[in-house]
C-alpha positions as CSV (number, residue, x, y, z in Angstrom):
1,X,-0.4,18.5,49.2
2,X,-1.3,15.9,51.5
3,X,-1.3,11.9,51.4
4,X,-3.0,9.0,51.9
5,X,-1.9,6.1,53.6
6,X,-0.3,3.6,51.6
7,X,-1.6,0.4,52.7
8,X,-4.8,1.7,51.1
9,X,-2.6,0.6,47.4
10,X,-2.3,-3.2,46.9
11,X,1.5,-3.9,46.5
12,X,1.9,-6.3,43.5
13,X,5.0,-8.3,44.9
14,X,7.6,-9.7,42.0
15,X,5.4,-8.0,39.2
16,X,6.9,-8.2,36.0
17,X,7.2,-4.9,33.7
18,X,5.5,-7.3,30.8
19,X,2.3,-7.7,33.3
20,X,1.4,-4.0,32.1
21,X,3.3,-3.7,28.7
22,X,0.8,-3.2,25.9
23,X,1.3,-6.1,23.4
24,X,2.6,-4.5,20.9
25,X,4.9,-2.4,22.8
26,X,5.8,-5.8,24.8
27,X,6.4,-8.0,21.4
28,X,9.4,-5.6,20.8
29,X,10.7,-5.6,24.4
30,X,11.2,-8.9,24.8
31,X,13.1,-9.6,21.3
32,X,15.4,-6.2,22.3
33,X,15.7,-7.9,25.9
34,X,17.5,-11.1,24.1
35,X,20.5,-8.6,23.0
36,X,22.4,-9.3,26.1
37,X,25.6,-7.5,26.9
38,X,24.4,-4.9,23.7
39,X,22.5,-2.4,26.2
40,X,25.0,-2.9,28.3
41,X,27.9,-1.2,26.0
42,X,25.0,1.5,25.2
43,X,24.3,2.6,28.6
44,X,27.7,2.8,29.1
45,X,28.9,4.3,26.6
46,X,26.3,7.1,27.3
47,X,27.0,7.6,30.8
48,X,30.7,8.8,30.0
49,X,28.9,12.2,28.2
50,X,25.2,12.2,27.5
51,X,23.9,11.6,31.1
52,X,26.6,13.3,32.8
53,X,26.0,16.6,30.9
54,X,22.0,16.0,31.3
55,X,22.7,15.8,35.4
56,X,24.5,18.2,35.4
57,X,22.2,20.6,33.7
58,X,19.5,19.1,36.3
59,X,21.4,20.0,39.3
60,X,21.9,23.6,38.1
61,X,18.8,24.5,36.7
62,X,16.0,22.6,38.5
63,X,15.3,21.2,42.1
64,X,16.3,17.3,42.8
65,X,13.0,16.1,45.2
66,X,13.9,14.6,48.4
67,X,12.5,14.3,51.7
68,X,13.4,18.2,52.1
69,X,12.4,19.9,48.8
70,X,8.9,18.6,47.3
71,X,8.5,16.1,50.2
72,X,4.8,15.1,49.0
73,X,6.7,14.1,45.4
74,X,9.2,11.8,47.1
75,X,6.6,10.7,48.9
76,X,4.7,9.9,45.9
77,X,8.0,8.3,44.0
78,X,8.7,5.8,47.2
79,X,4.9,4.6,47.6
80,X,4.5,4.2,43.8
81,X,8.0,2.0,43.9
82,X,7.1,0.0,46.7
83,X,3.6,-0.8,44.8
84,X,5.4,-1.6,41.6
85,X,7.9,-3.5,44.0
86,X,10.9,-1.9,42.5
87,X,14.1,-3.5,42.8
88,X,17.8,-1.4,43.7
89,X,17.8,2.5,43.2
90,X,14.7,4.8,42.4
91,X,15.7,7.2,39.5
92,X,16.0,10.7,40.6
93,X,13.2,13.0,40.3
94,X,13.8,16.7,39.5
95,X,11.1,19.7,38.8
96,X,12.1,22.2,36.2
97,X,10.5,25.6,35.5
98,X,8.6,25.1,32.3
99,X,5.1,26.2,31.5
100,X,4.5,22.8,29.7
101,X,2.0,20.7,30.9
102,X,5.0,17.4,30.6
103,X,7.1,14.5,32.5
104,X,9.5,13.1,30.8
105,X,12.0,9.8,31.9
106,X,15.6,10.3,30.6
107,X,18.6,8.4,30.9
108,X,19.8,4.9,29.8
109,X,22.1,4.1,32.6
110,X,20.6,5.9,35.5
111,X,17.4,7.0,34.2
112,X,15.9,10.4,35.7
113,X,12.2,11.8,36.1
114,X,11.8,15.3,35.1
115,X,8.5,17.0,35.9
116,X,7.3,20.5,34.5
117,X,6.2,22.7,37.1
118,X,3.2,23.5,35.3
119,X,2.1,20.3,36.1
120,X,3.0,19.7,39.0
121,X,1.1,22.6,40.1
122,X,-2.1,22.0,37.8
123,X,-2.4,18.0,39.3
124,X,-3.9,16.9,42.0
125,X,-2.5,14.0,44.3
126,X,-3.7,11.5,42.5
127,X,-3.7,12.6,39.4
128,X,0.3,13.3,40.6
129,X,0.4,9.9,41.7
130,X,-0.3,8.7,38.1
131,X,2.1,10.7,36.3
132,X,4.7,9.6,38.8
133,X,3.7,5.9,38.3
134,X,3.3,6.6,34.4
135,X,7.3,7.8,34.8
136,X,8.2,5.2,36.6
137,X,6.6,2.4,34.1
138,X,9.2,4.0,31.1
139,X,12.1,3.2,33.4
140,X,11.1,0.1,34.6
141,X,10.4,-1.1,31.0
142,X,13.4,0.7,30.0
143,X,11.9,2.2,26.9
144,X,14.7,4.7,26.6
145,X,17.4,2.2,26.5
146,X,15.6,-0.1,23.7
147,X,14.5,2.8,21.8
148,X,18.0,4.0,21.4
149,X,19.0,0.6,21.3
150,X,17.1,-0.6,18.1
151,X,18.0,3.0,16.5
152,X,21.8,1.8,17.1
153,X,20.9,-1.5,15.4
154,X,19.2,-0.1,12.7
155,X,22.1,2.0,11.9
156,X,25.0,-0.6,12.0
157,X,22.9,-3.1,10.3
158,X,23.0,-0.5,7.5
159,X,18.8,-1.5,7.4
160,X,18.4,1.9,6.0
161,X,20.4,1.9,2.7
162,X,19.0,-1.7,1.8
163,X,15.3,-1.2,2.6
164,X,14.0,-0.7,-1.3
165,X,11.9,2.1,-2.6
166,X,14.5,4.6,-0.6
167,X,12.4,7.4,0.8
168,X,9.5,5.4,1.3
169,X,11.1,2.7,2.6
170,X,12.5,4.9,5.6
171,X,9.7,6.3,6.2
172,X,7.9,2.8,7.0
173,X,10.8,2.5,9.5
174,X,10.0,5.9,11.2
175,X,6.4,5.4,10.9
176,X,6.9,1.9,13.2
177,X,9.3,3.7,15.9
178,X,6.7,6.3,16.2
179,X,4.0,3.8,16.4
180,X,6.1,1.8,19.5
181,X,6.5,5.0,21.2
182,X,3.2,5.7,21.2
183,X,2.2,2.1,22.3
184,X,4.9,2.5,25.1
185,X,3.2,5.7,26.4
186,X,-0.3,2.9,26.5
187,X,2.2,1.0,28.6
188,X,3.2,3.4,30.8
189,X,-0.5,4.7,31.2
190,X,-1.5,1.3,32.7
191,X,1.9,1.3,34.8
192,X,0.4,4.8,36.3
193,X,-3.0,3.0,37.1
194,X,-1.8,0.2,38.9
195,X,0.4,2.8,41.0
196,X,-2.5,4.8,41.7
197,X,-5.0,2.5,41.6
198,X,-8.0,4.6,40.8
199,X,-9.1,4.6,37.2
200,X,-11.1,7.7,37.9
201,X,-7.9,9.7,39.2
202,X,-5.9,8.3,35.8
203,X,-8.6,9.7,33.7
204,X,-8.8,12.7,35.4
205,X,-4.9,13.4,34.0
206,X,-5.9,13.3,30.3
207,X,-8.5,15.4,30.9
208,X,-6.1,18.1,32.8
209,X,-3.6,17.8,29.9
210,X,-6.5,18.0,27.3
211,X,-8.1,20.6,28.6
212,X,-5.3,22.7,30.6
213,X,-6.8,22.3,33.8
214,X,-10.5,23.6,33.8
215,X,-11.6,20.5,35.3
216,X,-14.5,22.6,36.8
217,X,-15.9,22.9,33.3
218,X,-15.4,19.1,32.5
219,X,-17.7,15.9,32.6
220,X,-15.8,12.3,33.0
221,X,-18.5,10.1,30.7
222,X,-18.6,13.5,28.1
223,X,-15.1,13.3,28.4
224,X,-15.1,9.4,27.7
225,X,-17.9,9.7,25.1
226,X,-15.7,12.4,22.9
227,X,-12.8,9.6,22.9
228,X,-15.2,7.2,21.3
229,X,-16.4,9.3,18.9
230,X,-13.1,10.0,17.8
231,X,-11.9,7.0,17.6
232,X,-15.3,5.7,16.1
233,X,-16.5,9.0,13.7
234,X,-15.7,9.4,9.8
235,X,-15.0,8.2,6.7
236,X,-12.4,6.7,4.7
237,X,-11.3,10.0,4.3
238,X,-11.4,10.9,8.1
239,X,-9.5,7.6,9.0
240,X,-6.1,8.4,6.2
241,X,-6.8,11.8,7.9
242,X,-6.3,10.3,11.6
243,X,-3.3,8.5,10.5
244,X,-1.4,11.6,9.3
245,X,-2.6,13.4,12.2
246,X,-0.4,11.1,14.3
247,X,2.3,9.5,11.5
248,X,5.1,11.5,13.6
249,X,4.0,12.3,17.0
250,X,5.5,10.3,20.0
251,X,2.1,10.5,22.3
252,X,-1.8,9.4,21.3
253,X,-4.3,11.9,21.7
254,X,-5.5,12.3,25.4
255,X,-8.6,11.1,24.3
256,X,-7.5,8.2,23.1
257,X,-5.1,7.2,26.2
258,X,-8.4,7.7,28.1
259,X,-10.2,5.6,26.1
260,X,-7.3,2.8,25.8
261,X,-6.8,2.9,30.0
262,X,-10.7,2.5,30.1
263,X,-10.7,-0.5,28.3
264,X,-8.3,-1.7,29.8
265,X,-10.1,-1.5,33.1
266,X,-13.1,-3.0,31.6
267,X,-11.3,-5.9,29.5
268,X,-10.6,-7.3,33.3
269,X,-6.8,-7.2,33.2
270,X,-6.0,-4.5,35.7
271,X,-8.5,-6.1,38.6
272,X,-6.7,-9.5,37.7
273,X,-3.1,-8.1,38.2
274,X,-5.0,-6.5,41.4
275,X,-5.9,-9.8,42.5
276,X,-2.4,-11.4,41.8
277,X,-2.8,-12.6,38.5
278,X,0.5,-10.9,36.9
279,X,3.4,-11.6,35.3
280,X,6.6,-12.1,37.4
281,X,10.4,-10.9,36.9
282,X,11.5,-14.7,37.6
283,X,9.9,-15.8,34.8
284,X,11.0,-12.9,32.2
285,X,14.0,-14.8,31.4
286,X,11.8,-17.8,30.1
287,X,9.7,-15.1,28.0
288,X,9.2,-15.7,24.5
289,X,9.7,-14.0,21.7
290,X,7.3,-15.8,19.5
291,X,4.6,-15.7,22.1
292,X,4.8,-11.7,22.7
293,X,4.8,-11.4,18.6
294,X,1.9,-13.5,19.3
295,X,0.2,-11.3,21.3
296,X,1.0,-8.2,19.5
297,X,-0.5,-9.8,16.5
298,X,-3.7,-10.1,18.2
299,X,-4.0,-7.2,19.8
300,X,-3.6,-5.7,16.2
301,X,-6.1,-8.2,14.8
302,X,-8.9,-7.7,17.7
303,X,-8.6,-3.5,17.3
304,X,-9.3,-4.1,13.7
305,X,-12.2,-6.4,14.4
306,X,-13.9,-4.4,16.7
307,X,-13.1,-1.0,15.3
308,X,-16.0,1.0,13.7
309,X,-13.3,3.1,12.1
310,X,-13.9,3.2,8.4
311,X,-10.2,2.7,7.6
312,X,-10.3,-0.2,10.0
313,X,-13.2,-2.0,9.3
314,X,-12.1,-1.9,5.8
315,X,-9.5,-3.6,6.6
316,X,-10.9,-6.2,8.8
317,X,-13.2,-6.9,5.7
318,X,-10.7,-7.1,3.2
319,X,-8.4,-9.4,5.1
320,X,-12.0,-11.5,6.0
321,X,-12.6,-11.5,2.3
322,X,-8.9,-12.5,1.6
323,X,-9.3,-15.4,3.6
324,X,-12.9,-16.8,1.9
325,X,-11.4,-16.7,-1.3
326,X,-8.3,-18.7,-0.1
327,X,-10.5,-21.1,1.7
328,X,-13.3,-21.6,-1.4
329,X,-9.7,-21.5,-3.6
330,X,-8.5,-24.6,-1.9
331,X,-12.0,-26.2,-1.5
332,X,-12.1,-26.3,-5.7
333,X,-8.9,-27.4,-5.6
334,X,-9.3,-30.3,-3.5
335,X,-12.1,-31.4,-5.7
336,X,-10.3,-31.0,-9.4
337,X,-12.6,-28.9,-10.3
């Protein structure tokens, strides 16, 4: 594998994890982030076993990248850091025998990249480089730590045994974890662009982990035009159908992380934090929680708005009609009438 220089990458000096947090995964980091001296105890508390046993089992089954053993992948790790601008130790990167096309951060404390070697061997450089960046965004945001965290929470609070309706009240809680994890994986997917910096590389990825790697055979804009008419096609009944489809997975479609990183790209965002319009770490301890709920409530309200899903547009209309009658409601009631 060869590289390419890396002046020929923009580094985005004091960027902020939240400059490429998706709102809604954002609106619950920043509330977790208030729990000071919490994550703390958790991370330590799994370092004494958990992540001990887990290196461990790294050192003695896979191979820890370095400057000797998958040189072009440490490579890869430093260059994506130093665009990031990382601050104090990288995580450790190993690659495992496994004929799963899959990455994977773990580790609270000291988290830890694990690549398949399936995919390692399927990517190209780029494409490499965005799944290394994608990595690397999950432990900078420190999704594995608030995850846990909030699951810890949930269970001391005793949430579960109060929430009414018992089974279906749990599985509203479930259904809203899976939901952040797959909006973190959005995160991470724009954390993988900006390391890479080329959209067409990033999109490239899905399309090797949709397709197993017949890129030969595949078309970018068919690609991109199957995304939208997944997320676009159906019914009613197609939309319910879509929601169970993904009610407990952990990862969107591929399609759909294509189509999300696209717009993304074409929203403006990503050539602003290109040009040095970004959040900064100095400012993440003046970060509010209201403002990210904010923001996660518009991003929710926006996808709605301009979703030709039936199941969303149905909403969109009912909440629009909602609103009329409130406002011809209060009109009649100004007047007496």
């Amino acid at each position: 594998m060869t590289t390419q220089p890396a002046r020929q990458r923009a580094t985005l000096t004091g960027i902020s994890s939240r400059a490429w947090e998706h709102p809604a995964d954002r609106g619950a980091l920043v509330a977790l982030r208030r729990l000071k001296g919490f994550d703390t105890v958790l991370k330590a508390v799994s370092g004494l076993v958990n992540e001990r046993t887990t290196r461990l089992l790294l050192l003695g089954t896979a191979v820890r990248v370095d400057e000797r053993q998958f040189p072009a992948l440490h490579y890869l790790l430093r260059d994506a850091a130093r665009v990031l601008d990382v601050e104090g130790p990288l995580p450790e990167m190993y690659v495992q025998a496994n004929p799963t096309l899959n990455a994977v951060t773990i580790g609270l404390d000291k988290p830890v990249i694990v690549l398949n070697s399936a995919l390692v061997d399927l990517l190209e450089e780029d494409e490499l480089r965005f799944v290394v960046g994608h990595e690397l965004g999950h432990a900078l945001s420190g999704h594995a730590v608030y995850r846990t965290l909030l699951m810890r929470l949930i269970n001391l609070t005793g949430v579960l045994g109060s929430v009414p309706l018992g089974g279906l009240g749990l599985r509203a809680i479930v259904a809203a974890l899976y939901e952040w994890a797959r909006k973190s994986e959005l995160s991470a997917d724009r954390a993988g662009l900006l390391a890479t910096q080329d959209p067409a590389a990033a999109i490239r990825a899905h399309m090797q982990l949709a397709s197993g790697g017949l890129m030969g055979d595949l078309d970018l804009s068919t690609f991109m035009a199957q995304g939208q008419e997944y997320l676009e096609a159906g019914d009613l009944r197609d939309s319910v159908l879509k929601l169970m489809l993904v009610e407990k997975t952990t990862h969107p479609f591929a399609v759909v992380r294509a189509a999300e990183l696209r717009g993304w790209v074409d929203s403006g965002a990503y050539a602003g934090i290109l040009g040095g319009d970004y959040a900064r770490r100095d400012d993440d301890a003046g970060a509010k929680v209201s403002d990210a709920a904010k923001d996660a409530a518009t991003s929710y309200s926006a996808a709605f708005e301009s979703s030709q899903d039936a199941l969303g547009k149905l909403v969109h209309d009912l909440a629009g009609a909602a609103g009329s009658m409130k406002l011809w409601l209060d009109e009649r009631l100004r007047r007496g009438e």
